[in-house]
N, C-alpha and C positions, 0 to 999 in steps of 0.2 A: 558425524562429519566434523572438519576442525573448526573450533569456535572463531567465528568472526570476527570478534574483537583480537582476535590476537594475529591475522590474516593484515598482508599488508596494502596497505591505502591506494597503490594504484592498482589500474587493468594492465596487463600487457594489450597492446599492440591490436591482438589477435581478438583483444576483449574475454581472455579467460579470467575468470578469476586469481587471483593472487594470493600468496602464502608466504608467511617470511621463511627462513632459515631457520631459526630457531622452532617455530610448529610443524615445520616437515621432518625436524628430528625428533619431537616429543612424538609426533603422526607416527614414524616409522617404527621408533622403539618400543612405543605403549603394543602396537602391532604384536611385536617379536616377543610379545612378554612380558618387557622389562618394566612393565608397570604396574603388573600384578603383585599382591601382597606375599612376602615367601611365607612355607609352612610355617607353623609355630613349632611343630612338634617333628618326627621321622618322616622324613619324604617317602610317600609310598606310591604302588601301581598308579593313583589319580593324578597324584600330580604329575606322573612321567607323561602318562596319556595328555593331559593337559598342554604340555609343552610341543607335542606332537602333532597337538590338535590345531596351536599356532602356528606351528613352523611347516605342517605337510611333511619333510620328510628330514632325515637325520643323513648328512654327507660320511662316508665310509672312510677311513684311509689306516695304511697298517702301521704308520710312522707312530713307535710310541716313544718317543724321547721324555714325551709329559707323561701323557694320556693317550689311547688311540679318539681320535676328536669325532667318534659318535656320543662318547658318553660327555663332551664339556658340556655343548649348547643348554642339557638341562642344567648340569650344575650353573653355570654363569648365572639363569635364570632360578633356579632353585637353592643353589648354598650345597654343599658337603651331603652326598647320600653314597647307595652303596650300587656301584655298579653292574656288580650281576643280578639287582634289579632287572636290570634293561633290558640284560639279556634274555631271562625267563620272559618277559613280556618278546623280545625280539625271534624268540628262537624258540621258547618253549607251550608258547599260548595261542599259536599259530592271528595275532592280530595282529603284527607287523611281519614284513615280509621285504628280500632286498632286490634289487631290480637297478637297470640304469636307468636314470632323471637326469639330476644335474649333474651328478658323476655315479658311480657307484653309491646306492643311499638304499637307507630302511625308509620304508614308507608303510602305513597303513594299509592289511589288506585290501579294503574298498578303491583304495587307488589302481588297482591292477588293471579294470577296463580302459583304463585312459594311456595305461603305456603301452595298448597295444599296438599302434600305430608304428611303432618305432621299431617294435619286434615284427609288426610286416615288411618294413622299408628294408630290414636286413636279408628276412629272405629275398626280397626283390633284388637283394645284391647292390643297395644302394646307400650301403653305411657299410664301417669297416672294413674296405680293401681287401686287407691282407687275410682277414680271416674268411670273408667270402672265396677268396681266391684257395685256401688251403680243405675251406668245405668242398671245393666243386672238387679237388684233386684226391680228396681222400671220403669221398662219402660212403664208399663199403666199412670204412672202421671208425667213422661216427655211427653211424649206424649199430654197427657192435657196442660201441660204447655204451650207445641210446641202451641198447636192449640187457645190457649189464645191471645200469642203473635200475630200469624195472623188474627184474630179477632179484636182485640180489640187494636195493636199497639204498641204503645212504652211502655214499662212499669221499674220501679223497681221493685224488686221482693217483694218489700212488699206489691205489688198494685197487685199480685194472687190473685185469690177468695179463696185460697186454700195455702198461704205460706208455712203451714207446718211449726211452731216452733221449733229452734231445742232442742233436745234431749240428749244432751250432748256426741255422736259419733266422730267419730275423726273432723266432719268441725268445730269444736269449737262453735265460735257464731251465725256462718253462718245458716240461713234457710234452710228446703230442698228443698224450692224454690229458694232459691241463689245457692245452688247446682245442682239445676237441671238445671238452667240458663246457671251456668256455664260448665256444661258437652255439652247443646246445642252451647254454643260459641268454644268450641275445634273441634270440629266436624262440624265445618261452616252452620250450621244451622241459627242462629243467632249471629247479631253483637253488639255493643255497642256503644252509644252516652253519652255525661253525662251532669246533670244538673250542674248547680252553686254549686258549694262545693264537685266537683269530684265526684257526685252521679254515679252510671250506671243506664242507664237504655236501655231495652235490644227491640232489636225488630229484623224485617227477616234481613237477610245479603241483600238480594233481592233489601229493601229499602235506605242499606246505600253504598252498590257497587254499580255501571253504572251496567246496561245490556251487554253492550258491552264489560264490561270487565270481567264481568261473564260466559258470552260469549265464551271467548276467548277458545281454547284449551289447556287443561293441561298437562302438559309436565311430561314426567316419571319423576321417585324420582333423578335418573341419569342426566337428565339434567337441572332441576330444583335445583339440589346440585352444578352445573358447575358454573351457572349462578349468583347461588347465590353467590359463591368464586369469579367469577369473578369481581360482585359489591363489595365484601368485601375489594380485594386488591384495588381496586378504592378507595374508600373509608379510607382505610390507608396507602395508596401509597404503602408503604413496611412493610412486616411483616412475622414473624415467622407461619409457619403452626398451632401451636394451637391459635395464635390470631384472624387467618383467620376465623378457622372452629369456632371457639367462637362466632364469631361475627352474625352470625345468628343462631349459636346454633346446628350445623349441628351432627349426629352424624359421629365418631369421625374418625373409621378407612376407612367407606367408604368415607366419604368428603377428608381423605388424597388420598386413590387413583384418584380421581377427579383433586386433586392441581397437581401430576404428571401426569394426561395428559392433564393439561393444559399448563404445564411447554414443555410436549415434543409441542405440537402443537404450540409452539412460542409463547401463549397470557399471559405467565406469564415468568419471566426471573430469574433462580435463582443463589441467589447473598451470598457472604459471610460478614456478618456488623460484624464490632471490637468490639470485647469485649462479642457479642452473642454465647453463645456456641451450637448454632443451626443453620443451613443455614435459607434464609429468603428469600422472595418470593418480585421481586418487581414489580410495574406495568408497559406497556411501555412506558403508557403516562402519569408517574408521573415525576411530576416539583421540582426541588431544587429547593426552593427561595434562591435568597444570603441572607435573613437575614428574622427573623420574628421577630414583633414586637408586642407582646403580653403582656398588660398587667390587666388581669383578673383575677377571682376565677372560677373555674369549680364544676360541679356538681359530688358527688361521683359517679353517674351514665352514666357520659360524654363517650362516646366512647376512647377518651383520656387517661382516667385511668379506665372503667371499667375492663379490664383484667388486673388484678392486676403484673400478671408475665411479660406484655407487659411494663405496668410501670418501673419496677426493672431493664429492657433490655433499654426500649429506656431513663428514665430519672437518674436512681439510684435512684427511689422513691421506698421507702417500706411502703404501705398503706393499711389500716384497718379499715372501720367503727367499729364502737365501741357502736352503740346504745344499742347493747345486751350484752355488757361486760358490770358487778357490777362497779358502781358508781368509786369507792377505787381502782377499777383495769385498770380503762383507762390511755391513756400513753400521749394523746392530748387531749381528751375531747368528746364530745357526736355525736354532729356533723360537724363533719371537714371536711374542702373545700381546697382544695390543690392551690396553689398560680401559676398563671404560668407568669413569667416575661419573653420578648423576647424567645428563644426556649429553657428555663430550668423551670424543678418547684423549685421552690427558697422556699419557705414556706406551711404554712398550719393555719390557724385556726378554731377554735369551735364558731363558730358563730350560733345567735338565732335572728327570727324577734320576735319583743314584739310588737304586734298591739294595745296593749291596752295602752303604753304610746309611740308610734309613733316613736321606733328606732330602731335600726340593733345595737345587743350586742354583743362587740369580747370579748368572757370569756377566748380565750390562745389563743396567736402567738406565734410559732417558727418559726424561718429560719432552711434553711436545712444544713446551713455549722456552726449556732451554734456561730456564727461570727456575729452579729447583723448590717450589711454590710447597710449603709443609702441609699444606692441605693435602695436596699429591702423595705428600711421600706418608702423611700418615693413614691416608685411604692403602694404598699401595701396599703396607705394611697390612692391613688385615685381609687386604685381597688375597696377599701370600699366604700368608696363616689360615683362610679358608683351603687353598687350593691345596697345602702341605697335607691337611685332613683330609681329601680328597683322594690323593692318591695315593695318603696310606704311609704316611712316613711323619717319624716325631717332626718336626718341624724344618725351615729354612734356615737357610746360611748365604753370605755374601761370596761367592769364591772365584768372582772375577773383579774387573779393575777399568769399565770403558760404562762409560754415560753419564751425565750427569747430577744420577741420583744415589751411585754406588755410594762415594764416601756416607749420604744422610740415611741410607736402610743402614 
């Protein structure tokens, strides 16, 4: 629990206990990681598990301008390792498995009983619309589909006898055998592995979960939402009620009644953080480090800053991918990666890997105080030089002209 002395001297109001700003960011980061000692030596299998073990689950997305951002979260917290690592653990050791949570994400097989509630609610036709609406219209060639996959194995769905080209309906470029793939993977029918270059390819849930954790018995949508809030506050030590329920995506009004009784049964403790204008939920066995020593870029998709309001609360960070805002109208650049030095985000820049001439390009750095502080920019400078390792290229280079720490990198 966070130390006392460093909690602040009044009660709110409500008579919670109090917490300043400064220990609900040490609370939340020590949480995420960012307090653990890095390896001394090659990051191996333990410590990817490790970081897995803190975070529950790893966010998917196919945007690889840097990285695709399942592999940053470790490096941020671990330093330069080798990515297809992750994937022999993700894809080939059958421990982690992917599933929808908080978006598309790799989770630990043992997590599977707990998403099943989400995969009932689909069949019940009460998530995803559109794809409910094309299973009831086409359930003779899902069905085929189904019975292809047990046949015949793993596939992409352009290896159907029967892809179905699309049509121009709302999946856009999608097949209505990628559609129909993907209504069998919400509905836990089939799961996903993926080839070299983030392919999917799709086969039974059967082959990529144990037995035994198939196995298991499923627990109502009720205590399967308890459970899940309870990893969640694990997970970010401390945290406002919508970061919680964000965090696996739970919906909204029944997972708040879940966080008030876990609050009354003692497993969650709630607390008032300075400056939050929302009480905040802490765990009991989260650690204030005295100090965190971070100095990395994080993925827009990082648990860290994926709730963008958790942002605003715990750093004064106001952030925005920008990939889908017109060129003329971005305010930092395309893809920007928020800077975090010991326990503040101090900056941000739009960095791009260029594989075809072998470097990591900073096209804008700003600092967040606008103050080009050489603390920042020489943190900043090895943050790049780790991540340039990272993704496999001799080093960075300056090759834009917007923020105010270009001219000092």
């Amino acid at each position: 629990m966070a130390d006392p002395a460093d909690a602040c001297s009044t009660r709110c109001m409500r008579g919670m206990p109090a917490i300043s700003a400064a220990a609900a960011r040490r609370i939340a980061l020590g949480a995420q990681g960012f307090g653990d000692p890095k390896p001394k030596g090659a990051v191996d299998r333990r410590h990817l598990r490790r970081v897995m073990g803190r975070l529950g689950l790893l966010q998917l997305d196919s945007v690889p301008v840097v990285m695709r951002t399942q592999y940053m979260p470790p490096f941020s917290r671990l330093g330069p390792y080798d990515p297809g690592l992750l994937d022999r653990i993700a894809y080939g050791h059958g421990e982690w498995f992917e599933a929808w949570s908080h978006e598309a994400s790799l989770l630990p097989v043992g997590s599977e009983p707990l998403l099943r509630w989400h995969k009932d609610r689909s069949r019940r036709g009460e998530t995803w619309g559109q794809l409910v609406s094309y299973a009831a219209d086409n359930a003779a060639y899902i069905d085929e589909v189904l019975a292809q996959v047990r046949a015949r194995g793993r596939m992409a769905p352009g290896e159907l006898e029967d892809p179905r080209p699309r049509n121009g309906e709302w999946w856009g470029s999608r097949s209505e055998g990628a559609v129909a793939l993907d209504w069998l993977f919400r509905i836990g029918e089939v799961g996903i592995r993926r080839r070299p270059g983030f392919v999917k390819e799709f086969d039974l849930l059967d082959r990529i979960v144990p037995a035994e954790i198939l196995a298991l018995a499923t627990p109502n949508e009720e205590e399967a939402h308890r459970e899940l809030l309870r990893r969640a506050a694990e997970s970010f030590g401390i945290g406002a009620a919508p970061d919680l329920v964000d965090y696996y995506r739970l919906p909204k009004r029944p997972a708040k009644q879940r966080l008030g009784e876990l609050v009354e049964n003692g497993e969650l403790i709630e607390v008032a953080v300075e400056g939050w204008p929302c009480p905040a939920y802490l765990h009991p066995r989260a650690v204030q480090p005295r100090s965190i020593d971070a100095c990395t870029f994080v993925s827009p998709f990082d648990p860290v800053v994926w709730f963008r309001e958790r942002g605003e609360r715990l750093f004064d960070f106001e952030y925005k991918i920008e990939i889908y805002v017109p060129a003329d109208r971005r305010r930092y650049g395309y893809y920007v990666l928020p800077f975090l030095l010991g326990d503040r985000i101090v900056g941000r820049c739009d960095l791009k890997t260029d594989r075809a001439e072998g470097v990591l390009r900073v096209l804008s750095a700003f600092s967040e105080d606008r103050v080009g502080n050489r603390t920042v920019v020489d943190g900043m400078r090895r943050a790049l030089d780790d991540l340039a390792r990272f993704v496999g290229v001799g080093g960075w280079t300056v090759s834009g002209n917007r923020g105010d720490l270009i001219a000092q990198l």
